[in-house]
C-alpha positions in Angstrom: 53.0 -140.5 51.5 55.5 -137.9 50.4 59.0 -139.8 51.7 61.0 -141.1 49.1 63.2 -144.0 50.6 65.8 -146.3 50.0 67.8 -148.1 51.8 71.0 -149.6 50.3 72.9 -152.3 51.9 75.9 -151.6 50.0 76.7 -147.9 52.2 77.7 -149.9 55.4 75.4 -147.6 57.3 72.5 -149.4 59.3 68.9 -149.8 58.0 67.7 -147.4 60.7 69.9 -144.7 60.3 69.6 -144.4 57.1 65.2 -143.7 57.6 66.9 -141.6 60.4 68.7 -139.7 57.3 66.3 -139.5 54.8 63.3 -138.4 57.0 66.3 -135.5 58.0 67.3 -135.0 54.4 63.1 -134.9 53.4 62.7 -131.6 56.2 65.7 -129.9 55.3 65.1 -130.0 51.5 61.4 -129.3 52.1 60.0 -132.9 50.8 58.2 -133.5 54.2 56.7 -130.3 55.4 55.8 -129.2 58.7 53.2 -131.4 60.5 53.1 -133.3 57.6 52.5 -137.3 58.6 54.4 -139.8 57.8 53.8 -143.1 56.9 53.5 -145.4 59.7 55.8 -147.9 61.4 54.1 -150.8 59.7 53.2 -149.4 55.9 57.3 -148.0 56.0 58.3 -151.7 56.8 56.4 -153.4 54.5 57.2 -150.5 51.6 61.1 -151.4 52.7 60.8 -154.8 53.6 62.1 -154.8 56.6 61.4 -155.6 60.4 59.0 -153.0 62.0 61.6 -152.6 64.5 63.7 -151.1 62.5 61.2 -148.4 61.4 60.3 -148.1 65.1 63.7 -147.1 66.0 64.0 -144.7 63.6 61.1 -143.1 64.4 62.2 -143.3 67.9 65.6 -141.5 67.5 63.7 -138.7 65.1 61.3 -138.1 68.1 64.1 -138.4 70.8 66.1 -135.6 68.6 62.7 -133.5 68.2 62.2 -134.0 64.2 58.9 -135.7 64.5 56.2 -136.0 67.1 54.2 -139.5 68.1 50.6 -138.3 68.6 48.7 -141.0 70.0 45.6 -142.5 67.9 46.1 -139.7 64.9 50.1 -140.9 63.9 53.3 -139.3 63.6 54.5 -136.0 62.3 57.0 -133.9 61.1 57.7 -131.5 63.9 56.2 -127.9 63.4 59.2 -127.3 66.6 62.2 -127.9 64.9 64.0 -126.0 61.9 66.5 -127.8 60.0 69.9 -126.6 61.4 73.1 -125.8 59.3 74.0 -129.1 60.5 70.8 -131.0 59.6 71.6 -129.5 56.4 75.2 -130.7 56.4 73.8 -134.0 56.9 71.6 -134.2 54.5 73.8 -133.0 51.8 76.4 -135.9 53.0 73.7 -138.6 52.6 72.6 -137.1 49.0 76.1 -136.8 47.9 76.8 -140.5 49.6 74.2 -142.0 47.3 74.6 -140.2 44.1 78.0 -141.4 44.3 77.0 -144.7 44.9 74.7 -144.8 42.1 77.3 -143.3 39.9 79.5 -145.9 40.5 76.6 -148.8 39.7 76.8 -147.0 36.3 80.8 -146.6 35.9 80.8 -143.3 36.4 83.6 -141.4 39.5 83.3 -138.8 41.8 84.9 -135.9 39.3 82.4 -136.8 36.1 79.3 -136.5 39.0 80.8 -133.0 39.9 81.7 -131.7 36.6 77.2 -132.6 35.2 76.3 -131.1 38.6 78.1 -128.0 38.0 76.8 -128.0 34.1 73.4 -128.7 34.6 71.2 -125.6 35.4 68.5 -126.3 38.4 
């Protein structure tokens, strides 16, 4: 499976939100595609380590909020519904930027040094 997780303990954001997050961030940048599935609750725990509840309510709020659909039997899915909206997007930026900081700052690096590679290095 496609979704590239991790959950960081450090951010003061719960476990769940952060899935929540990244399985936004994965539709918005185009990582999960349309009706793509995803992995389920119990492979996405044990990948994480954590409780399937946690996974579960996740996937429960991303259903609620129409960004994946629960098929019975078959699994779950990105939604074919819902476009990413300027706000997803917002979102999803904010968590990237949220944990390159973070990561930055494992390595001694700030804020401004992160900005000035970004806006140096060519995509």
């Amino acid at each position: 499976m496609p979704l590239a997780l991790h959950i960081d303990y450090d951010r003061g954001v719960p476990v769940y939100r952060q899935i929540y997050e990244a399985v936004i961030a994965a539709l918005a940048s185009g990582a999960l595609a349309r009706d793509e599935q995803l992995p389920t609750i119990h492979e996405l725990a044990d990948r994480l380590a954590i409780n399937p509840n946690t996974v579960a309510r996740a996937y429960r709020d991303l259903d609620a909020d129409g960004y994946i659909v629960a098929q019975r039997g078959r699994g779950t899915f990105a939604s074919s519904e819902r476009e990413a909206s300027p706000a997803d997007k917002e979102r999803a930026l904010r968590a990237i930027y949220d944990q390159a900081v973070a990561e930055a700052a494992r390595h001694g690096l700030g804020a401004a040094e992160l900005l000035r590679y970004f806006r140096k290095v060519k995509p």
